[in-house]
N, C-alpha and C positions, 0 to 999 in steps of 0.2 A: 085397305090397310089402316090401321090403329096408330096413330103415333105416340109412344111413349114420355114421358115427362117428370123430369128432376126437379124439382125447387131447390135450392141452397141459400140460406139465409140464417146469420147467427143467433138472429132475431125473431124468436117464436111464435110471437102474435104477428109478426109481416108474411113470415113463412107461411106461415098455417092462414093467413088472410085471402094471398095469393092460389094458394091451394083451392080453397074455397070458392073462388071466383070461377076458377078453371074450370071446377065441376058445377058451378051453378050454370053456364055457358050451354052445357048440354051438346056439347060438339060431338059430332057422329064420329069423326077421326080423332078423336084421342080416347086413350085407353090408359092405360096404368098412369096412376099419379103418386108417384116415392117424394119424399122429404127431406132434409136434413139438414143440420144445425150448424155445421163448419168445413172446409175445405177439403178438410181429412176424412170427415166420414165419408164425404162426394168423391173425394179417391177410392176409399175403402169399397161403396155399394158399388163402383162404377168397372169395379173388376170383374164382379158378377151379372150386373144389371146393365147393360146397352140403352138409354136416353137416346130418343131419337132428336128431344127436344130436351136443352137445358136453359131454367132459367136460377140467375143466380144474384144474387150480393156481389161486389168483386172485390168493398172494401170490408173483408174480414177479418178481424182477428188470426192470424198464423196462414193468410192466404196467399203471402207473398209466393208466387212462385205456380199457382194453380193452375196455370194453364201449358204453361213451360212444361210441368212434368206432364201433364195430359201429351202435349204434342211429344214429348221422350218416349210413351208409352204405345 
């Protein structure tokens, strides 16, 4: 099995840093690697797209509340 992987970060160059590390890693178990920039998009992709693995920022800009609606949902 693959496990999938979110980054969340509002901050482009940490995002995209983190990103980069994952896949320089070369880990046989991980597969898709998605991005994105603020708590809302990470709602938005997460409606569609299942993370089996997320990693995130938690202090972001309008993220109050990110994980609360996760568990509502």
């Amino acid at each position: 099995m693959k496990f999938s992987v979110l980054v969340v970060d509002d901050e482009y160059h940490i995002c995209e840093n983190i990103c980069s590390k994952i896949k320089m890693m070369n880990m046989k178990e991980i597969g898709e690697v998605k991005t994105c920039y603020s708590g809302e998009e990470a709602l938005e992709i997460c409606r569609d797209y299942k993370p089996e693995i997320v990693i995130t920022d938690i202090k972001m800009e309008g993220m109050d509340g990110f994980f609360k609606e996760m568990n509502e949902k």
